[in-house]
C-alpha positions as a printed NumPy array, in Angstrom:
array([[-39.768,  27.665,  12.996],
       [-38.517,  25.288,  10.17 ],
       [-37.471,  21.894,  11.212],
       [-34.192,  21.199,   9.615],
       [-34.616,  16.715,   8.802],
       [-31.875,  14.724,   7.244],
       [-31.76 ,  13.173,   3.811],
       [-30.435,   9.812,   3.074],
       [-27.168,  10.283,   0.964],
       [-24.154,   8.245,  -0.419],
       [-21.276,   8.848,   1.006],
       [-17.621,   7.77 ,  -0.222],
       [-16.588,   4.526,   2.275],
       [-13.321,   6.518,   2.978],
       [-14.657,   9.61 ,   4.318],
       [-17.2  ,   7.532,   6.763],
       [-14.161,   5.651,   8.111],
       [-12.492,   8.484,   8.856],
       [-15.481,   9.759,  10.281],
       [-16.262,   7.004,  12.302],
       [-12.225,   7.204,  13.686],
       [-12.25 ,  11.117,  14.572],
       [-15.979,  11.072,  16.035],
       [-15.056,   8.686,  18.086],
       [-11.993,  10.667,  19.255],
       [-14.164,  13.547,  19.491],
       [-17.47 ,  11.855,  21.262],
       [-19.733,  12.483,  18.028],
       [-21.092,   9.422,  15.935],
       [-19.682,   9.202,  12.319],
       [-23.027,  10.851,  10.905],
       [-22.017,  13.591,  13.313],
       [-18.494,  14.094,  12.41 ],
       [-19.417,  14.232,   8.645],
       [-21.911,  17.188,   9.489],
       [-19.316,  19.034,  11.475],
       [-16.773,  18.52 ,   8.335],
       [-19.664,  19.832,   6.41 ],
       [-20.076,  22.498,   8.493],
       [-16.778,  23.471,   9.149],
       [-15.784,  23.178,   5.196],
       [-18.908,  25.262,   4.179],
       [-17.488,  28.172,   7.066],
       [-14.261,  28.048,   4.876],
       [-15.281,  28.181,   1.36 ],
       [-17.839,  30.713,   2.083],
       [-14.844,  33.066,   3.634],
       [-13.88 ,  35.195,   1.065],
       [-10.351,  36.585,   2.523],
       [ -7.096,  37.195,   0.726],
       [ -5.594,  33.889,   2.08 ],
       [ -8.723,  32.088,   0.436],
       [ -8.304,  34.26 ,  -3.207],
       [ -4.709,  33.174,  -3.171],
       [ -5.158,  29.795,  -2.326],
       [ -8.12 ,  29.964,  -5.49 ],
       [ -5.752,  31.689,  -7.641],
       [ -3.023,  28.552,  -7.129],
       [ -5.968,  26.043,  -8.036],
       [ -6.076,  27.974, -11.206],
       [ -2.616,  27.882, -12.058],
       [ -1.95 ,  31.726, -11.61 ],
       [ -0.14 ,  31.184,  -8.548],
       [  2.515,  29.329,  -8.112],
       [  1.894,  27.111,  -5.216],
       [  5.167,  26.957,  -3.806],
       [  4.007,  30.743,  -2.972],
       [  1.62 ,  30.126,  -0.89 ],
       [  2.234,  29.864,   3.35 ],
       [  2.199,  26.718,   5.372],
       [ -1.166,  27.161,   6.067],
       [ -2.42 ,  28.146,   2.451],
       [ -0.952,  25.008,   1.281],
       [ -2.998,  22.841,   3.683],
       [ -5.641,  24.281,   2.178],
       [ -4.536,  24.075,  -1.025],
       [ -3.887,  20.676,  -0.654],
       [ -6.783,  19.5  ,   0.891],
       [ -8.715,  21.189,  -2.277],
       [ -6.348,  19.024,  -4.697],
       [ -6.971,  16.064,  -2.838],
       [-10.989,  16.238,  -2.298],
       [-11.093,  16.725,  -6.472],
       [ -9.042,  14.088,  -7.024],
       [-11.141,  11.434,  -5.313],
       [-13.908,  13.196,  -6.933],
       [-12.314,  12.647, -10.198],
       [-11.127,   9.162,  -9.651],
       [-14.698,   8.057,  -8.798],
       [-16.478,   9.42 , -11.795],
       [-13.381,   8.099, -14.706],
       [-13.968,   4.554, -16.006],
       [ -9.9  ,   4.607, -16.568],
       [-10.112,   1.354, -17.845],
       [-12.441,   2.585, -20.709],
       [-10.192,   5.247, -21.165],
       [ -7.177,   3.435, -22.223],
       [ -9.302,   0.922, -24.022],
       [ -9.954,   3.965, -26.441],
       [ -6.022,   4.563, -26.538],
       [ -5.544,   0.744, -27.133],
       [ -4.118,  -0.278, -24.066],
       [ -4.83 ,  -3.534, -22.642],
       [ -5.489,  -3.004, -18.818],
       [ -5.881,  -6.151, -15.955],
       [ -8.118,  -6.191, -13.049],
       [-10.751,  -8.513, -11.005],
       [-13.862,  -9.095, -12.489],
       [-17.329,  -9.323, -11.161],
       [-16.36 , -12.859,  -9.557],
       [-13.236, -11.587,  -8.252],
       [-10.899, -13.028, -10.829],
       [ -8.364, -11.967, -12.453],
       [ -8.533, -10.648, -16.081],
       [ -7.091,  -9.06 , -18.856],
       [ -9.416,  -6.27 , -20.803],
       [ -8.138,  -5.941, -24.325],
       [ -8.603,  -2.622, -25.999],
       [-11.313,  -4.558, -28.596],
       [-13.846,  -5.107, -25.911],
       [-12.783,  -8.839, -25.666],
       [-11.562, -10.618, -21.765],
       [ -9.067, -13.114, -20.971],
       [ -8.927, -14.544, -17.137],
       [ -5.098, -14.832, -16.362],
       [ -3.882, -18.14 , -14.321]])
């Protein structure tokens, strides 16, 4: 019998919130809740039906998603939405438009204020 053990993991302070909101609804702790989402996400991807190969073929662009149903596009949408937070968390935007010499403002280490200039140089703004 293998003995199935958890591993520690980072997970994005969003999705434990919202775990910690709907296992409490739902009588599960938030560690709980993100294992049935697991779970319950795996189930889906895994299932290979037509709805699924449509829904894959609007991700791709060879489907217009406007054809999908009601209940492809909450699929569809939920797959848009889980790579954009993936996305946001791995681009250092401000980087980005440093390289296309725009100057960017946001808090610093210390929670001030300040302007990034597209040379690599900071100002703190008043």
């Amino acid at each position: 019998m293998k003995v199935v053990t958890d591993r520690p993991t980072r997970v994005a302070a969003d999705l434990m919130d919202a775990a910690a909101v709907e296992g409490e609804r739902q009588s599960r702790s938030a560690k709980q809740q993100l294992d049935h989402w697991a779970r319950v996400g795996r189930a889906v991807s895994a299932h290979s039906s037509a709805s699924r190969q449509r829904v894959e073929a609007a991700l791709r662009g060879a489907l217009p998603d406007r054809d999908l149903t009601a209940d492809e596009r909450v699929v569809f949408n939920a797959e848009v939405d889980a790579a954009i937070s993936e996305t946001t968390r791995s681009v250092r935007f401000g980087e980005v438009l440093a390289a296309r010499g725009v100057t960017t403002v946001a808090l610093d280490d210390e929670g001030r204020l300040t302007r990034y200039h597209p040379d690599g140089s900071t100002s703190l703004l008043p």
